[in-house]
N, C-alpha and C positions, 0 to 999 in steps of 0.2 A: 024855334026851339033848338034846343042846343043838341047836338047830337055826342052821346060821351064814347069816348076812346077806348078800344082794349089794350093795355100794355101789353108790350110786345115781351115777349121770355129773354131770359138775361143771356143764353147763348146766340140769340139774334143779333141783342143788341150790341153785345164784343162780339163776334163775331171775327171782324179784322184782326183785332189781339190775341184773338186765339190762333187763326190759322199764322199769326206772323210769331207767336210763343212756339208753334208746334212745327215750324219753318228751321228756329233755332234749335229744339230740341233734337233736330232729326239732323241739324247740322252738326252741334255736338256731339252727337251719339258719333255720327262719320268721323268726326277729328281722334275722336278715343278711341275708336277701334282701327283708325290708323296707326295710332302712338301704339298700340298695345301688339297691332300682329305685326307679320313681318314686313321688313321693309321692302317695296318692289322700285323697281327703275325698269322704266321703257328706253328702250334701245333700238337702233332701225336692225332688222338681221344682214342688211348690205358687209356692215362693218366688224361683223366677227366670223370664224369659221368657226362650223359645226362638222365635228369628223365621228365617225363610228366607229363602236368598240368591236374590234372582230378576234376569232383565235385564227390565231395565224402561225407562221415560223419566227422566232424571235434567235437573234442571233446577237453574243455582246462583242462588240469592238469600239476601238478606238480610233478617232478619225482625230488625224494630225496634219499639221504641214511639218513636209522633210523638205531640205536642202542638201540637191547634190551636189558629193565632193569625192576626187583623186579615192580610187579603195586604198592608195598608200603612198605616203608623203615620207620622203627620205630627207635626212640633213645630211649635209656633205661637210666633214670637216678636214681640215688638213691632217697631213702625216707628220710635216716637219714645219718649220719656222722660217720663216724669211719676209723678204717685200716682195710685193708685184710687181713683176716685172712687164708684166702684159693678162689683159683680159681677152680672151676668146672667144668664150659662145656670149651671147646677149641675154638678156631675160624674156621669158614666153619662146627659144629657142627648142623645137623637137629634138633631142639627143639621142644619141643609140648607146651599148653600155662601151664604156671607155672612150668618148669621145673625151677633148680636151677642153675643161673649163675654162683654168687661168695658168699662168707658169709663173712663179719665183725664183728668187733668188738668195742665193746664201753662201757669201763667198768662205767664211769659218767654214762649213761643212767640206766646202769643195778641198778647203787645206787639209782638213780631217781625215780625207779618202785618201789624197797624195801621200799621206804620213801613214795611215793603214796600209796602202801600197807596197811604202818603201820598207816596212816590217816585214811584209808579207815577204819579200823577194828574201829579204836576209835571210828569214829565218826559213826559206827554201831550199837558201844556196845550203844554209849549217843544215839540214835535215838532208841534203844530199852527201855531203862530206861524212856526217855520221856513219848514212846507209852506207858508201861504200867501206867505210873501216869496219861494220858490221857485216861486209859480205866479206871480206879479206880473212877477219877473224874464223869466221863461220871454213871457210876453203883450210885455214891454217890448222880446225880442227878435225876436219877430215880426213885431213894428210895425217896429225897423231893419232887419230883412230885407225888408219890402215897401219902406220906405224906400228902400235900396237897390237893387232891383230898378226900381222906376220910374226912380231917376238912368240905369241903366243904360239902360232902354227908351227915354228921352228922349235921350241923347247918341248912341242907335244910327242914331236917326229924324232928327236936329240933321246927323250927320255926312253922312247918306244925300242931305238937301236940299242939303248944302254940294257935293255931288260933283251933282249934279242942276244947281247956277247955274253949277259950272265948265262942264258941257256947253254948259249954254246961253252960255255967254261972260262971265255978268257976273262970275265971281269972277276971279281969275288965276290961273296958277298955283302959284305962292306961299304966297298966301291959302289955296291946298288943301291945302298938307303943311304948312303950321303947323296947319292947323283938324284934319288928319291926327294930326299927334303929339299935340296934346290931347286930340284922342279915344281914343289909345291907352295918353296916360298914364293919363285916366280911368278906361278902359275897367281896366286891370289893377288899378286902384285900387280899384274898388269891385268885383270879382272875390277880391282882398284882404279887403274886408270882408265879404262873402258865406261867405268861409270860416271866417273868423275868427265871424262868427253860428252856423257850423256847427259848431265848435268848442265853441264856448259853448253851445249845444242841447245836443248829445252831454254836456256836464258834467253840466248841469242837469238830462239825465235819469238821469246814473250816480248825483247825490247824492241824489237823490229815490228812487232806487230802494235805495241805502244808507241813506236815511231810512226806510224802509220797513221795510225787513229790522229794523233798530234796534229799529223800534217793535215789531214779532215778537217780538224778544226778549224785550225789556220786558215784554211781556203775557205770556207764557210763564212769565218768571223768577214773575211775581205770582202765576201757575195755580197754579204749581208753591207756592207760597208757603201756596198757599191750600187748595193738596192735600193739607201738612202735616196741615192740621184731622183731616181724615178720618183719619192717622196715630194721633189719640188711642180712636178706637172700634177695640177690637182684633174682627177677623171671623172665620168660622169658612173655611177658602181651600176648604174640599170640604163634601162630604156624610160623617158619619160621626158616632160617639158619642164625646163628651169623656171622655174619661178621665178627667183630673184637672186641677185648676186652679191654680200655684204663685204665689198672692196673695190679699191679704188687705184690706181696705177700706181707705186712707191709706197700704200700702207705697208708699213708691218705687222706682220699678224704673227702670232704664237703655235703652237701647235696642236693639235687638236681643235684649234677652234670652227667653231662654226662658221663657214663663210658662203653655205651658197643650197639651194632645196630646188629637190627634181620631183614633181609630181608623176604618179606612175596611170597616165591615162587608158591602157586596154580594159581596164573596168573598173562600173563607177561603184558607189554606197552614196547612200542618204542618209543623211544624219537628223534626229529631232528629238526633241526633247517633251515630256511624260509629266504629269501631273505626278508626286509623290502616292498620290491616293493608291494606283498602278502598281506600286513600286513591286510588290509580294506575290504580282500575277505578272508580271513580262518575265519571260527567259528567253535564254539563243534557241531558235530553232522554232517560236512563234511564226507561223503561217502572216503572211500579211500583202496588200493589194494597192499597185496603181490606177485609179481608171483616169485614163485619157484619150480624149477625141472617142470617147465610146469603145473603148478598148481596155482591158484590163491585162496587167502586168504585174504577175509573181512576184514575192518578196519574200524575203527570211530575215528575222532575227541575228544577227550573227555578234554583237556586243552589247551588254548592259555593263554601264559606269555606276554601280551601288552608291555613288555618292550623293547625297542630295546638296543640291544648289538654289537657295530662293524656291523651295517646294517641289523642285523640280531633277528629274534626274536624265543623262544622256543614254540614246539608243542608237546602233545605226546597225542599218540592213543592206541588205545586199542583193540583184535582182538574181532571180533563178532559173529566168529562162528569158523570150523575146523583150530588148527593153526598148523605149520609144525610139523616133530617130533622132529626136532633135535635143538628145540627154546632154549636157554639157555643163561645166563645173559652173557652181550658184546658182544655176535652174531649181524652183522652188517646186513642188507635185502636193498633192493633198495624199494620204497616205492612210490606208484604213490596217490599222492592226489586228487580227482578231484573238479574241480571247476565248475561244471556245466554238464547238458544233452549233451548229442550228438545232433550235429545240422548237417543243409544242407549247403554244403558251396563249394567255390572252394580252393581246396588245394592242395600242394604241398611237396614236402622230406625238410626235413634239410638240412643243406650243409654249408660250409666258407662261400658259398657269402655275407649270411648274414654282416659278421663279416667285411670284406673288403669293402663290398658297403653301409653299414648301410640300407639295406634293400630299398636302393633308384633306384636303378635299377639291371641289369643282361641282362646274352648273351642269346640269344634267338635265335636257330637254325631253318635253314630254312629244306623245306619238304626235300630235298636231302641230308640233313645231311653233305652238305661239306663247307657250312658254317658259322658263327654266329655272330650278331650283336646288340652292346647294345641297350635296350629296357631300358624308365623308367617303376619302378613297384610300386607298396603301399602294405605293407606289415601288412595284421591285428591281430590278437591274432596267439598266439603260442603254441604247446606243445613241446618234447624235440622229436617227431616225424615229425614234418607237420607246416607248416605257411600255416596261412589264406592269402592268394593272393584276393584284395580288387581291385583292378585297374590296367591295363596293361597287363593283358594276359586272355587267352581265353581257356577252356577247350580242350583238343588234343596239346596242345602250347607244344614245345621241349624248355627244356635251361639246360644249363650249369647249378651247382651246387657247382662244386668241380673244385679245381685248380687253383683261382683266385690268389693264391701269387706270380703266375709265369706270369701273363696275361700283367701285368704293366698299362699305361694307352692306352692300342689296343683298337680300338673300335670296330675293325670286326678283329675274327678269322677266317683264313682257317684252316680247318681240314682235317686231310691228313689219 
């Protein structure tokens, strides 16, 4: 007899199509709310750094390379014009001031000075000839002023006896005002030539004394003539090492030209050049530091060139106190400028992020360190150590730094 079957319930019977329908649904569900929340990337934490956000002392400068050079470079040009006759000191030679560079030659000049010479003498011998006809004159009017002076004395003594015989009776009176008015004409008359001596003195020492000055001249113009000479020895004007020398045995060079530069070695400056950004915050007298070999060396501002070149503008310093030992011209130093005190601040490392996020935000790790999720941040002044963190994070705060070329646009890392 036949034995009849119970059908079995329709979720028995699919049973497979159902757990393999509810397989994919729960697959799909994962793909969708992959697409939909954020995107993650795992990364090993070997390969990034995590630095912390602390308050600290936040200091801004500026970190450059300078190149030492001479604190002062002289060009040396000639006085007068000729060829070279001979070169003396060599180039990279130590000079002391007025050693001898080069000597010239210039035979015009030399004729110049024999012809300034031969003036000179004549117009010595005529300025001697003068002076004595103006000492002779000067004696000849000596002699008519004592001349004078005795007619005086004697018409004063003449008129005195004549008024002396009127007392006595023998003249009359008559005889006393004519002997009167001749003594008066006289008297005014050689009082007249008294002056006129005086007159003639006063000349005779103003041209003597314009003879004088003249001859001053004279011998001056000839010094000066003769000062030319010394013109053709070209000197060194300081203490310092010749650079280089622009002549050659028999050129001829002109005057004033430039032919030869002495570096002035007893102290250096560093010279370097500043981002424009700078340009409104550097002036003379900026604090600024060498470190080398673990040793730090003063500096000061001492020139800004306001020009900008390619962005950029010229600065150079000067050292202020102990400088290394081994400082010597085109020796390169890394050079921290500073732009202000140390202040109180919250701050942070350097790192790419910068460069990749424009400083608009970063990963920021949670306390278990497995894993990180962008945070916006505000980034304030900087040094080539530390950014000012202004907004977005909090002292003790972990983030990411380093590594963002690989990150793409993840918004949360796991870290493994």
């Amino acid at each position: 007899m036949d034995i009849k079957l119970e059908k079995k319930p329709w979720y028995i019977r699919y049973r497979y199509y159902l757990m393999a329908s509810g397989a994919f649904v729960i697959f799909l569900i994962y793909v969708i709310s992959l697409s939909l929340g954020p995107q993650k990337l795992r990364i090993e934490s070997d390969n990034i750094l995590i630095a912390e956000v602390k308050n600290g002392k936040f200091m801004e400068y500026v970190d450059v390379e300078g190149l030492v050079q001479p604190i002062l470079t002289i060009q040396v040009n000639t006085r007068e014009s000729g060829s070279v006759e001979r070169i003396v000191a060599e180039e990279g030679t130590l000079l002391k001031k007025g050693d001898t560079i080069l000597v010239l030659s210039n035979p015009d000049l030399l004729r110049e000075i024999d012809d300034q010479r031969d003036e000179w003498e004549n117009q010595r011998y005529s300025y001697k000839e003068r002076e004595i006809e103006m000492e002779q004159k000067s004696l000849a009017l000596k002699q008519q002023a004592l001349q004078t002076q005795y007619e005086m004395n004697r018409l004063q003594k003449s008129f005195g006896l004549e008024k002396e015989e009127f007392k006595m009776g023998i003249k009359s009176k008559a005889q006393l005002e004519v002997s009167e008015a001749e003594y008066q004409y006289n008297l005014k008359k050689t009082a007249l030539q008294m002056e006129s001596l005086s007159h003639d003195s006063a000349m005779t020492i103003i041209r003597k004394e314009l003879l004088r000055n003249e001859m001053e001249r004279g011998q001056k113009k000839y010094q000066r003539s003769m000062e030319r000479l010394e013109g053709l020895v070209v000197r060194a004007p300081i203490n310092g090492q010749l650079s280089y020398v622009k002549a050659t045995p028999g050129q001829q060079v002109s005057s004033n030209s430039n032919i030869a530069e002495i570096k002035v070695l007893d102290q250096f400056k560093i010279h370097t050049q500043l981002s424009e950004y700078y340009i409104d915050r550097i002036t003379t007298g900026l604090p600024a530091t060498v470190n080398y070999q673990g040793k730090r060396y003063p500096l000061k501002i001492t020139k800004v060139v306001p020009e900008v070149k390619d962005r950029m503008f010229d600065v150079d310093l000067v050292f202020t106190g102990e400088m290394p030992e081994n400082v010597r011209v085109g020796k390169s130093f890394r050079v921290q400028i500073e732009l202000g005190q140390p202040e109180d601040a919250l701050v942070m490392p350097r790192g790419n992020f910068y460069q990749a996020t424009g400083g608009q935000w970063i990963y920021k790790v949670n306390a278990s360190k497995d894993k990180a999720v962008r945070v916006p941040l505000t980034i304030g002044r900087q040094n080539p150590q530390q950014y000012e963190v202004t907004e977005g994070l909090q002292a003790e705060d972990l983030v990411i730094v380093t590594g963002y070329d690989t990150f793409g646009e993840a918004e949360e890392l796991i870290l493994k």
